[in-house]
C-alpha positions in Angstrom: 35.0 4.3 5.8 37.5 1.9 7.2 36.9 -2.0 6.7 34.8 -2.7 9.8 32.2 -0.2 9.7 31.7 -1.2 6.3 31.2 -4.8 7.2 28.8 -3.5 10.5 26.8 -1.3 7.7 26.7 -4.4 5.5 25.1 -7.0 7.6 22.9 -4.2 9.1 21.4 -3.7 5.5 21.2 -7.6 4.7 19.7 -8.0 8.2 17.1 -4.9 7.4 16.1 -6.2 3.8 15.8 -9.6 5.4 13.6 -8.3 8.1 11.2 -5.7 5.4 10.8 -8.9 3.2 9.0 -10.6 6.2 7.1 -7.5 7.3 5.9 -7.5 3.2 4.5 -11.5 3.6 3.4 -10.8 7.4 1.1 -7.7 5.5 0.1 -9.2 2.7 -1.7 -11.9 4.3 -3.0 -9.4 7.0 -4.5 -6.6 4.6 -6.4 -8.0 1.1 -5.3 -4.9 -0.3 -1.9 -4.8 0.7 -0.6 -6.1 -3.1 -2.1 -3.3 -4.2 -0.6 -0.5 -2.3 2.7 -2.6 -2.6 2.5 -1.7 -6.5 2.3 1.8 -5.6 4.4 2.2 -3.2 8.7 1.3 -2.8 10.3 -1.1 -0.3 12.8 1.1 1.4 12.2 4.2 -0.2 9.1 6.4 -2.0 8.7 6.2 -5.4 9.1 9.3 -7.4 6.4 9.9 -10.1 6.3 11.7 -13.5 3.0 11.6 -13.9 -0.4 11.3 -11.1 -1.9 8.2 -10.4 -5.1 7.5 -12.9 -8.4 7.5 -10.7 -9.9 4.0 -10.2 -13.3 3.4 -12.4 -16.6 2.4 -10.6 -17.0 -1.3 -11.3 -20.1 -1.7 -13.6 -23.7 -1.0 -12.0 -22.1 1.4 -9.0 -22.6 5.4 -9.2 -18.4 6.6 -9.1 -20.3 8.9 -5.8 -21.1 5.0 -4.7 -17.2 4.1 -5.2 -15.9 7.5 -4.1 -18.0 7.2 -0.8 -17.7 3.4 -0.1 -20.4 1.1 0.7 -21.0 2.1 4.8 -22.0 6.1 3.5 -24.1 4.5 0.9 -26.0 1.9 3.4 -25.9 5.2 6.1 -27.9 7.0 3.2 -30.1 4.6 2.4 -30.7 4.3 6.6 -31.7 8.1 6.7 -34.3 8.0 3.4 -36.0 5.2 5.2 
C-alpha cells in the first residue's frame, strides 16, 4: 500500500470506531438490555466461542416455561382459563 491510501484507511478506521462508540452510548440508553447483549456480543467483529452460552435460570418463584415464554404468553394463558 503506498503512503496515502494508508493514511485514507487510517482516518477511515479512527473515524468508524469513533462513530460505533457513539452508536454503543446512543443503544445503551435506548434498549435496558443493550449491556447485556454488548457482553455477548464484539464491537466490530463476532465473537468466536469455545464453548455455548449457559442457559439463564428462572428468577426464584417463576416456572423456567414462565421465563422461557415471557410474561405476555403467560398473562395470554391465564386470559384463555378464565
Amino acid at each position: 500500500m503506498t503512503l496515502p491510501v494508508t493514511m485514507v484507511v487510517a482516518v477511515w478506521f479512527a473515524v468508524m470506531l469513533t462513530r460505533v462508540r457513539y452508536e454503543e452510548r446512543v443503544l445503551a440508553s435506548a434498549f435496558t438490555d443493550y449491556a447485556e447483549y454488548r457482553q455477548r456480543v464484539g464491537l466490530l467483529f463476532p465473537r468466536l466461542r469455545l464453548a455455548a452460552p449457559q442457559p439463564k435460570k428462572a428468577p426464584a418463584g417463576v416456572s423456567a416455561e414462565d421465563a422461557l415464554l415471557g410474561a405476555a404468553a403467560t398473562k395470554a394463558a391465564a386470559n384463555d382459563a378464565a
